[in-house]
C-alpha positions in Angstrom: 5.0 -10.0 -5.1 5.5 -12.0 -8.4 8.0 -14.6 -8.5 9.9 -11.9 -10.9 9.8 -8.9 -8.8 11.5 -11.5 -6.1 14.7 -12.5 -7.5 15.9 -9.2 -9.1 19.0 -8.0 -7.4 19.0 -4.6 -5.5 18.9 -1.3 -7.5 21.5 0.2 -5.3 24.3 -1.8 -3.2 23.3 -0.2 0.0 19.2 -1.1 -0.4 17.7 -1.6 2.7 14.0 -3.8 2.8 11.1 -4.4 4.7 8.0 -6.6 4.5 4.9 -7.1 6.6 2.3 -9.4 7.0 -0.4 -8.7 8.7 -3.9 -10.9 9.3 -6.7 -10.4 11.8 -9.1 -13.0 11.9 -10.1 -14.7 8.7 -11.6 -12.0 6.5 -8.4 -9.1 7.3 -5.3 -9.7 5.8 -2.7 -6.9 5.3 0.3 -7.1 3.2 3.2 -3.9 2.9 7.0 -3.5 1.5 9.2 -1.2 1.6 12.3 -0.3 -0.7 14.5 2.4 0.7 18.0 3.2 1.2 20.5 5.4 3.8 19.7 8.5 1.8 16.3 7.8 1.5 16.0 7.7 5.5 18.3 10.5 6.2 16.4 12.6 3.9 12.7 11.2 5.8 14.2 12.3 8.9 15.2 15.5 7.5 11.6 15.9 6.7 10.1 14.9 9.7 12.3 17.2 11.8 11.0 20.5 9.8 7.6 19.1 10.5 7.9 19.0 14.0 10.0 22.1 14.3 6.9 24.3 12.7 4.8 22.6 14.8 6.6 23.6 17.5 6.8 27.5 16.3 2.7 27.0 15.8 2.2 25.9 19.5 4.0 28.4 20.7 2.7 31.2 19.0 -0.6 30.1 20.0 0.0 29.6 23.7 1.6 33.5 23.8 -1.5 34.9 21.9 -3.6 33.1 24.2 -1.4 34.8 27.7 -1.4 37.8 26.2 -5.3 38.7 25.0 -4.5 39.1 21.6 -5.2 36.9 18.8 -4.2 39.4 15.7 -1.2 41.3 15.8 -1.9 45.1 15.9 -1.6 47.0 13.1 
């Protein structure tokens, strides 16, 4: 991160941040921020929820197929 980039104030009043630093031996070195407010996480777990809800649907829909012999519905 520049020296720039570091002392600018928050974009929003409620700006929530996170940096890593990672380094494995000599030759690794990992380095990650992250910028994100209460809207921005409410609206990731918003996200992720749908994702594992139709995963769920998907798994289940599979396992009946599978008890029941049929892999197509009839038509």
């Amino acid at each position: 991160m520049s020296d720039a980039q570091k002392t600018l104030p928050p974009q929003h009043p409620e700006e929530q941040m996170a940096r890593v630093d990672l380094r494995i031996g000599q030759a690794v070195s990992l380095q990650a921020t992250l910028r994100t407010t209460p809207a921005g996480l409410v609206s990731i777990g918003v996200l992720v929820s749908g994702i594992l809800l139709s995963t769920a649907v998907l798994v289940w829909a599979a396992v009946t197929s599978s008890r029941t012999g049929r892999f197509f519905p009839r038509r």
